[in-house]
Phi, psi and omega in degrees: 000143179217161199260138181224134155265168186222094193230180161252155223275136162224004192262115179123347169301088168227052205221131153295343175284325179274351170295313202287301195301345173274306177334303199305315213284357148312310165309302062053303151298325163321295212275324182296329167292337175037246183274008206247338183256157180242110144286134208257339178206129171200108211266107199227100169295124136037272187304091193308353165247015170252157204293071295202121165234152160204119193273109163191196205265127149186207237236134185296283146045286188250003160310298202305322179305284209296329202294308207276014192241001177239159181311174171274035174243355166236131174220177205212130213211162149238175195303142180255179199213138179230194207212172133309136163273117160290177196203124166225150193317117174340323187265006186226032185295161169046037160276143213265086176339132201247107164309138201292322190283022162269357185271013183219122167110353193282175156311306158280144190229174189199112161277093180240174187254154171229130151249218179176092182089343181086023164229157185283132141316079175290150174064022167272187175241144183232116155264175183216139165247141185232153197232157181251198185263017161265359189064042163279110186277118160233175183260141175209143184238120175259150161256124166322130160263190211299344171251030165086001197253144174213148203221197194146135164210117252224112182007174164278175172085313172255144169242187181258107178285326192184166196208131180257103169258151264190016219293165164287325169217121166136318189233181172295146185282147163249183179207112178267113169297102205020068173292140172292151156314137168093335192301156162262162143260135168247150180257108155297131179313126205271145192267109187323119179345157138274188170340121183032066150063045175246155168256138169343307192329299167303305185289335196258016141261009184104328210301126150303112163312283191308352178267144207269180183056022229265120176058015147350142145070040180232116137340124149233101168300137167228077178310125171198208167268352180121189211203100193079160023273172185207160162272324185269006165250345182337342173280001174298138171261147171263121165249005155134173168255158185229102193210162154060024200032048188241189162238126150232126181261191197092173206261286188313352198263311209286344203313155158291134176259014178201257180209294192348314187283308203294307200290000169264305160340299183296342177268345171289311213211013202285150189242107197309154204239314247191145170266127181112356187281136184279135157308092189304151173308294153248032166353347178248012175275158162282121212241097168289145132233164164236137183279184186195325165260146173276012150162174198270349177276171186333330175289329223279357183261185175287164189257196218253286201294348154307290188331291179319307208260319170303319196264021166281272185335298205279331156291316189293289219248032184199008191019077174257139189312314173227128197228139182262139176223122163256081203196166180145163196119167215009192201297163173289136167228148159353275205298003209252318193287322181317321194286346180257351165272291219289032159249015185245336168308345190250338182121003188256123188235106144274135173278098182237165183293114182297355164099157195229040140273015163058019179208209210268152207309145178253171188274176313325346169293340165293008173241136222298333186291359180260171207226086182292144177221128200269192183266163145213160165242219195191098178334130174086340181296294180283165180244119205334152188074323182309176155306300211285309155314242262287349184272037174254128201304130149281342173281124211281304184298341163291333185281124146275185199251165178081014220031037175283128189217146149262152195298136193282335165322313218316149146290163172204207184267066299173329165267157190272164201021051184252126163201132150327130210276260225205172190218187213194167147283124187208035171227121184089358186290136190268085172210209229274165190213147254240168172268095191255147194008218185311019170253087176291136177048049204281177184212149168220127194281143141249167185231121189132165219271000142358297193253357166269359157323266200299005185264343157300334171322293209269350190294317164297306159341299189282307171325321201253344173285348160284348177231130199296318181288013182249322201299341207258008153343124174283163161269074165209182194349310196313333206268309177325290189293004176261347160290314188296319144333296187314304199278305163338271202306341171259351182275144166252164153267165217222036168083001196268181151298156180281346195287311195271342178222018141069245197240030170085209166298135173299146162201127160307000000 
């Protein structure tokens, strides 16, 4: 048995009649299946002109029997699964998760103190990368006990290449190169906004931190891991998880299960509290999110039909103009893009992370109705030993004009009939992270084109909230493709190639 969705075709549909006869042939694909198939989820809105998904089990053989005998409005694929971009030190790219009993058993032990600031850091994540004697580099992640320290002893044959400390908030991830045993780290402290919460970011797109209404009467949808709690997203709306091809509304359905989500909300919309608090792009926009993942590991993403039923809600049923999905991997499917044209039918341009896999743009960014967006950084910004310093390009065609650079993580354009929206800030960026014990309201640096996604995301937001004539917009295609125009028509290029910054950078 294998897991398949099942929805009807609603995109190229602009008749109710013709909506409901694509609705119906869900139905119809069901009874043709009768008893062979289990279904595990079936999200069948009410409404007779919303989209019907149903996720279930059966023997692939006679999917395929059941496939050809039906129209072209219903369709039936199977689940794809999408991701988290992870991110790793450039010279360790594609280490590997470390089997435990090689943690048992050495001769040797091997010990460093994480400090924060020169006081120890207790309760971080540590990864330690280890190499064998073939230099197959794998991974293990430990937590500092209460005096900053992790120790580990690690078969014969492998050592420590290298040590990541992980703190949660307040300082830089480092990155130590085969550091001795007994040596310490130190995580240098992240450097408080400037003035009314601005970062390089805010200045190499133009946005004034200080102008009021940044992104006014503009929708903005956020596919992630959840949202909060926070003190500067409260103004967020949670409108629920979308997992396991279901629903759940609500706030509490919505909390963030990792960071991740809180911190791209946030470069769309966090609204400073506090001086030194880092500045959402757009902050006067109206801002939604839906979680979509149950927690960040490998296991942990949405399928296509999760995927489907979020950007349903947040176009359909919250109009929202734009929605950031900072997610991605394998393949393309029918249903996720139908789903993703008929929200450009409606008035909705997804914005997505072009993938931080040093290669061609990954899906859903990879379809052409989505508007990909690659990382760049900024010379000087992060500070040697960091993470975020090491994502800077040796390749001379990778340096941009401005001390601009893309990021070696970054995805581009690579493929045939693949090309980039825009390029973004996505190396260092600093903003919110859910609030865990004495840490009220924390900012956190992150790295990926994760985060340069929303800051084009809000950078358009504030672009399209200056004009009075897209808000008076219908809500269809004119409206999708005069967003999609907009971010065109604002972007400079910074020296790249087209393949790495698409139609350049945005500015106000």
């Amino acid at each position: 048995m294998a897991q398949f969705v099942l929805v009807n075709r609603r995109a190229g549909l602009f008749t109710d009649a013709t909506k409901q006869a694509s609705r119906a042939s869900v139905a119809t694909a069901l009874s043709a299946f009768g008893s062979r198939a289990r279904v595990t989820s079936d999200h069948d809105p009410a409404d007779p002109l919303a989209r019907r998904v149903v996720v279930f089990e059966a023997d692939p053989a006679h999917v395929a029997e059941i496939r050809a005998g039906l129209g072209p409005n219903a369709i039936i694929e199977p689940l794809v699964y999408r991701r988290l971009h992870g991110v790793r030190p450039a010279f360790l790219r594609g280490a590997a998760p470390l089997d435990a009993k090689v943690l048992k058993g050495g001769k040797s032990r091997f010990a460093v103190s994480i400090t924060a600031g020169g006081k120890p850091l207790s309760g971080a994540e540590v990864m330690l990368y280890l190499a064998d004697r073939f230099r197959n580099v794998s991974t293990t992640t430990v937590t500092a006990d209460g005096n900053g320290r992790v120790s580990i002893s690690p078969s014969s044959g492998r050592h420590v290449v290298a040590v990541e400390p992980i703190p949660y908030a307040g300082f830089w991830i480092m990155v130590a190169e085969a550091p001795t045993s007994g040596s310490t780290i130190d995580c240098l402290p992240i450097s408080k906004a400037g003035s009314n919460g601005k970062g390089w970011w805010h200045d190499a797109m133009g946005i004034d931190t200080s102008a009021p209404n940044r992104g006014s009467g503009i929708n903005v949808g956020v596919m992630d891991t959840g949202c909060g709690p926070h003190p500067n997203l409260a103004h967020v709306n949670l409108i629920g998880a979308f997992t396991d091809g279901g629903a759940q509304s609500g706030a509490a359905a919505t909390a963030d299960v990792a960071q991740h989500g809180t911190h791209t909300t946030g470069i769309i919309g966090a609204r400073p509290k506090s001086a030194g608090d880092y500045a959402g792009m757009a902050p006067d926009c109206t801002l939604f999110h839906a979680r979509v993942f149950k927690g960040e590991g490998e296991q942990d993403g949405p399928s296509n039909a999760d995927l489907i039923n979020a950007i349903d809600a947040l176009s359909r049923d919250h109009r929202c103009d734009l929605i950031n999905m900072s997610l991605g991997g394998g393949n393309p499917t029918q249903a996720e893009e139908d789903a993703i044209r008929d929200a450009a039918e409606r008035g909705t341009l997804c914005v997505c992370s072009a993938g931080n896999d040093s290669g061609p743009i990954e899906y859903p960014g990879a379809y052409p109705e989505c508007a990909a967006v690659s990382a760049i950084g900024q010379l000087g910004w992060a500070p040697a030993g960091s993470f975020s310093a090491g994502n800077r390009p040796q390749e001379p065609d990778k340096l941009g004009t401005d001390n601009l650079f893309l990021a070696t993580f970054s995805c581009f354009a690579d493929g045939p009939g693949q090309s980039l929206a825009c390029c973004a800030p996505g190396v260092g960026i600093v903003s919110t992270v859910p609030t865990r014990g004495s840490q009220k309201g924390p900012y956190m640096e992150m790295d990926g084109t994760s985060m340069a996604s929303p800051a084009a995301c809000g950078a358009l937001a504030v672009i399209l909230g200056q004009s009075d004539v897209y808000k008076e917009l219908p809500r269809d295609r004119t409206r999708s493709n005069a967003a999609r125009t907009a971010l065109a028509q604002h972007c400079q290029s910074i020296g790249l190639d087209v393949r790495y910054e698409g139609r350049g950078l945005p500015r106000i």
